[in-house]
N, C-alpha and C positions, 0 to 999 in steps of 0.2 A: 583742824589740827592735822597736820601730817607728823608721821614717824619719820627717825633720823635714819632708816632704813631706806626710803622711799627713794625712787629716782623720778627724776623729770626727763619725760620723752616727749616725742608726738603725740597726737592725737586728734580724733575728730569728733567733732559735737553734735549729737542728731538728737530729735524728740524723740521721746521715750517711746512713741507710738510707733515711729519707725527704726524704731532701733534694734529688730528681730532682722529687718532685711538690710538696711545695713549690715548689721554685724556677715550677715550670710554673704554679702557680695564682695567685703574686705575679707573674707575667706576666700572665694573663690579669686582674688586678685592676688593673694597669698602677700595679705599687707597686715594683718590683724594681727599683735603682739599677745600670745596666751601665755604668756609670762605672769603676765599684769593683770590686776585685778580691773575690769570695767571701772568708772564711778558716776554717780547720780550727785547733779546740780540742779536742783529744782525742777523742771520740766523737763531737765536735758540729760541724757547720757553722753560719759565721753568713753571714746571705745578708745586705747591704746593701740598706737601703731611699729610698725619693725622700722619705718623709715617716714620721710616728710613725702608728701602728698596734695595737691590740691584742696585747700579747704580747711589744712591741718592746721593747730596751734600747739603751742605746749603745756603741758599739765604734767603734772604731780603725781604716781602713782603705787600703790604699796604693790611687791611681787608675790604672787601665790606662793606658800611655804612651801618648800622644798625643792625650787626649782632651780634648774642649774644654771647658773649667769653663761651667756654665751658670745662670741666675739661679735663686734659688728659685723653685719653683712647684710647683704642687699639678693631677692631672691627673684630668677628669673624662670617661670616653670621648674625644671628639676633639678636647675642648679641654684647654689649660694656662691657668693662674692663673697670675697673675705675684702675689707678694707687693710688690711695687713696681713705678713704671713707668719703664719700660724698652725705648724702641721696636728701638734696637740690640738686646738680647737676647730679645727677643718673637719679632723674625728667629728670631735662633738656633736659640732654643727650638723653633720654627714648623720646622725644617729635619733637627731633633735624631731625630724621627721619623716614621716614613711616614704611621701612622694619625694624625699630630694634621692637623687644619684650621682650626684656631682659637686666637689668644690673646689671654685676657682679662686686663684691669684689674678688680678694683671698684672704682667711682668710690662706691660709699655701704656703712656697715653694713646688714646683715640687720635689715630694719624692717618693722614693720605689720603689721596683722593677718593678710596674709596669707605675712607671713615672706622677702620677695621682697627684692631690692638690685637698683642698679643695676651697667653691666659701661660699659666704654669697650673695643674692639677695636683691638689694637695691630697684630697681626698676620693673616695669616690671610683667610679666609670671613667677611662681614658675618653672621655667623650666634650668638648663643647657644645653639641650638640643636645636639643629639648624643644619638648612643645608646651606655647603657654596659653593657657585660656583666661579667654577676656571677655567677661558680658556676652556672653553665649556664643563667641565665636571662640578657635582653634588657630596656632600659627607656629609654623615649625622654623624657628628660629638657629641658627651658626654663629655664636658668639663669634668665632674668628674671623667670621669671613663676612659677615651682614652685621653693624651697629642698628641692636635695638634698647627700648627705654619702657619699661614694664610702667614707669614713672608719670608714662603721659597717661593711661589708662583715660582716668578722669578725663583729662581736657579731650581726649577725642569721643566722649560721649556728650558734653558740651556744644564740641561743633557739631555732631549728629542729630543735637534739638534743636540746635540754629536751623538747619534746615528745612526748607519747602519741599514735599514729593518732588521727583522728577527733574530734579537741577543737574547738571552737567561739573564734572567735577575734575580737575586736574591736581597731581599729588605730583609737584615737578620732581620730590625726592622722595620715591615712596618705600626706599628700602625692601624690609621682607612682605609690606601691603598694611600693618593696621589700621593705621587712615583710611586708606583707598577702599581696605574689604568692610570695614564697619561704617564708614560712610555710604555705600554702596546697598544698603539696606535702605536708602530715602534717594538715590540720586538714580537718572536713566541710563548713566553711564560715567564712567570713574578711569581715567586716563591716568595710569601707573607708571612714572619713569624714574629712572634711577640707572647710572652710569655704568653700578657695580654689578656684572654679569651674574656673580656668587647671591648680589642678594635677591635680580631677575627670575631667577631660577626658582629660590624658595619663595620668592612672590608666587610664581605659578603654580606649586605644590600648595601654597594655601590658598589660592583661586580654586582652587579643585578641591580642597581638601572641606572648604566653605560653601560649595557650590554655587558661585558666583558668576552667573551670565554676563553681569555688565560691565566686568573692572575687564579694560585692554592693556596689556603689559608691554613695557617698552622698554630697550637699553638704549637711552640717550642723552641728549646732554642739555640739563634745561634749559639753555640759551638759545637750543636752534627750537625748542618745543613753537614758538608764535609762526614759526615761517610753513609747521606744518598743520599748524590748526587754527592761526590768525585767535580773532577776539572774539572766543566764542564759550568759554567757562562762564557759569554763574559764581563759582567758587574755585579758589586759587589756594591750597595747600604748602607753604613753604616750610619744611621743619629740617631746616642746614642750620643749626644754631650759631656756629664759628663765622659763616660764609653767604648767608642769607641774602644778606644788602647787595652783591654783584649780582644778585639776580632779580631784583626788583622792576626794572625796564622790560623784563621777559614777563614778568608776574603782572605788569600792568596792560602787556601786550595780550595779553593770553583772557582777562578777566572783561566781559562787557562791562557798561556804564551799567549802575545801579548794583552789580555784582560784590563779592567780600573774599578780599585776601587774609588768609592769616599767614603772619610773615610770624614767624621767630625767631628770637635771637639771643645769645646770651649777652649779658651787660653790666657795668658798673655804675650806672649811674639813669637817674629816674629819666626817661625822653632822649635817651641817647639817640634814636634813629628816625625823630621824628621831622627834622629837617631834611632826612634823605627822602624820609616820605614826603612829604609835601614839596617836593620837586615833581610831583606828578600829580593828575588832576584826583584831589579826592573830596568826596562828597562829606568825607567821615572818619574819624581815627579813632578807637580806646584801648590803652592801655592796661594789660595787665600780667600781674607775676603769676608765673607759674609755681615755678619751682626752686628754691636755693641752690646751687651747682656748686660754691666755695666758699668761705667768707666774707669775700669783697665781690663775688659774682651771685647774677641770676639769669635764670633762666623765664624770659617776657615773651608776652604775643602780642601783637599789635592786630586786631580786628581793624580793617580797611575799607571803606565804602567808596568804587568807585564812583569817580568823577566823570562826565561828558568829558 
């Protein structure tokens, strides 16, 4: 029986036996909704979340009495995302927790070549700027000037169990580094490129800031990436969602045979990019959703085994 009080959000579902460290890592990912009461399914706990996530479903949940309804928003380290503006709840939100110091509007889509939007500051620090911590790493993030997605969290510790010690690893777009430096903890060396100087730069602050020997930083442009390293990744990182698929000929140039691309992309429709792949030798494709992006879009990855 649920009350006519109750809201239906996100949520994720773990055994009750792990569900102390759950709950602790959806804290430190700053995704855990303490609005909402937990609840217990038989074996399973579902822990309520702020937003959708890898793994999530929806469920049902009563809110702790006396808590104050807040706008949506999306939180990246010490800022909140307002999906609407909202200077009354920007307060709020601004007040909701100790670590935020910042709330943002977008005043534009995610545009341009170098992937960047603008922000309007409702509440808060004049600042775009924050650091977010993820699964034991640190990454000093510029909303304005570097596109990142707190959202992948999950899937990039996904690809980081996919891997073999010691694999060679190319991130054709690796923005401010999460890929690059969390992968970089199992590979011998982690090839960092990205066009946007703005997000070069805070890659190199979180190479340092991570102490990371093996990630090489680059600004360039992944199409010329095979002319300077040929076929020599075990693993191929593409996360351009909009733009992905013109760089697949470089993604298959850059990955030996036996190797794994994860291409992504955002889509309308199940298999949308799997004829562009299979224009090239593959040994292997699966498909799967990441994330919701709209209501007629998501966001997919296509795991890739190359071909001879």
């Amino acid at each position: 029986m649920h009350g006519e009080d109750d809201d239906e959000i996100w949520c994720l579902r773990v055994a009750k036996k792990h569900a102390e460290e759950a709950r602790r890592d959806l804290i430190a990912r700053e995704l855990l909704d303490r609005a909402h009461r937990p609840r217990v399914e038989g074996e399973d706990l579902l822990l309520p979340l702020l937003g959708e996530t890898a793994g999530a479903e929806k469920g049902v949940f009563a809110a702790f009495p006396g808590r104050e309804e807040l706008p949506r928003h999306e939180l990246v380290g010490g800022i909140a995302i307002l999906l609407e503006e909202d200077n009354e709840g920007a307060e709020r939100v601004l007040h909701s927790r100790p670590s935020l110091h910042t709330v943002l509007y977008p005043t534009s889509p995610v545009e341009g070549e170098f992937r960047t939007r603008e922000f309007a500051v409702l509440a808060g620090e004049e600042t775009t700027r924050t650091v977010v911590t993820e699964h034991g790493h640190r990454f000093a993030v510029d909303l304005a000037h570097a596109y990142f997605s707190a959202r992948l969290s999950t899937e990039r510790q996904r690809v980081w169990s996919a891997m073999r010690e010691g694999e060679r690893v190319v991130d054709m777009f690796a923005g401010v580094g999460p890929f690059a430096i969390s992968l970089a903890d199992q590979a011998s060396l982690v090839v960092a490129a990205d066009l946007n100087p703005a997000a070069v730069s805070l890659l190199c602050e979180n190479i340092a800031m991570n102490r990371k020997k093996n990630v090489l930083p680059m600004i360039a442009d992944a199409a010329h990436l095979p002319g300077i390293f040929g076929r020599t990744f075990d693993r191929v990182i593409m996360n351009l969602p909009m733009e992905s698929s013109h760089f697949l000929s470089a993604a298959f140039a850059l990955c030996r045979p036996g190797g794994t691309i994860h291409f992504y992309a955002l889509q309308d429709e199940e298999g949308k990019y799997l004829d562009a792949i299979r224009a090239f030798p593959v040994a292997g494709v699966v498909e799967r959703r990441v994330r919701s992006y709209s209501p007629a879009e998501w966001h997919a990855v296509y795991d890739i085994v190359v071909g001879e």
